[in-house]
Every structure is written in structure tokens, then in C-alpha cells.
C-alpha positions in Angstrom: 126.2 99.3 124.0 125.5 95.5 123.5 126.1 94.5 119.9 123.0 93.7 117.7 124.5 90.4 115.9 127.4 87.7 115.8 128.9 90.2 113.1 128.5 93.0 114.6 130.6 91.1 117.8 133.2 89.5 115.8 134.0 92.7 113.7 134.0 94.5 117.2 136.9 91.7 118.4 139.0 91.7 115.7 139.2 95.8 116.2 139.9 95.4 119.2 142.7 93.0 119.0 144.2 94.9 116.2 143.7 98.6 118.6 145.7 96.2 121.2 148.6 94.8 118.7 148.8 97.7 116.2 151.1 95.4 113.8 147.1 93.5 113.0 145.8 97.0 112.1 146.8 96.4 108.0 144.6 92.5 108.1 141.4 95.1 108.7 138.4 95.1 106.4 135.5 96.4 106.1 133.1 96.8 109.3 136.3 96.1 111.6 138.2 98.6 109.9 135.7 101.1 110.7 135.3 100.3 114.1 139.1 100.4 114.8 139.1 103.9 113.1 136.1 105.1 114.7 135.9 103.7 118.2 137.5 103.6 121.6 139.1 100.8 123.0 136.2 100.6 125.6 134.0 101.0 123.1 135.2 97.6 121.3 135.5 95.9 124.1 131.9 96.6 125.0 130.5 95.3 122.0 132.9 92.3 121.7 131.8 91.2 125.2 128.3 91.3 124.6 127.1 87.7 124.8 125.9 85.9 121.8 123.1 83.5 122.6 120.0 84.4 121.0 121.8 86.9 118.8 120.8 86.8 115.0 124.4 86.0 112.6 123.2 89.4 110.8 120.6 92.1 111.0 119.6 93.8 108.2 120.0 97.4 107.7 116.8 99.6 108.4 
């Protein structure tokens, strides 16, 4: 699942670096936080490896 944003990516990394060094896990906020809770490793790592050209720095919710 490619991510639909530069957030969306970036929130995605930062879960996944905090699901990979669980000491990072309290710096969590908001989206990331979720994602880290909600998500698989591969899941994060999906969405942080999505590339970013072309990609909007936010979408709006529908």
C-alpha cells in the first residue's frame, strides 16, 4: 500500500524506526503513534518506502 502524501510517509518512518528501537516508542505523536500501534512492521515499511516525487505534503480528509 503506497502512501498518499509526504506525511503520510514520514509518520509511516518514524513508526517504523520506533517498532525497530522500542526505547523511540515514548517520542510518538499523533498519526505515527497510531501507526506504530496499529500496524506491522511490513506494513510501515511499505508506506515509508513508497517514493515521494509527485506526492502532495498533505491530502485532505474525504
Amino acid at each position: 500500500m503506497p502512501a498518499k502524501s509526504k506525511a503520510q510517509q514520514k509518520a509511516a518512518g518514524a513508526a517504523l524506526s520506533a517498532k525497530r528501537d522500542s526505547s523511540r516508542k515514548r517520542t510518538l505523536k499523533g498519526a505515527s503513534k497510531e501507526m506504530f500501534e496499529t500496524m506491522t512492521e511490513k506494513e510501515l515499511s511499505d508506506l515509508a518506502s513508497t517514493k515521494h516525487k509527485g506526492k502532495p505534503e498533505h491530502v485532505d480528509k474525504v
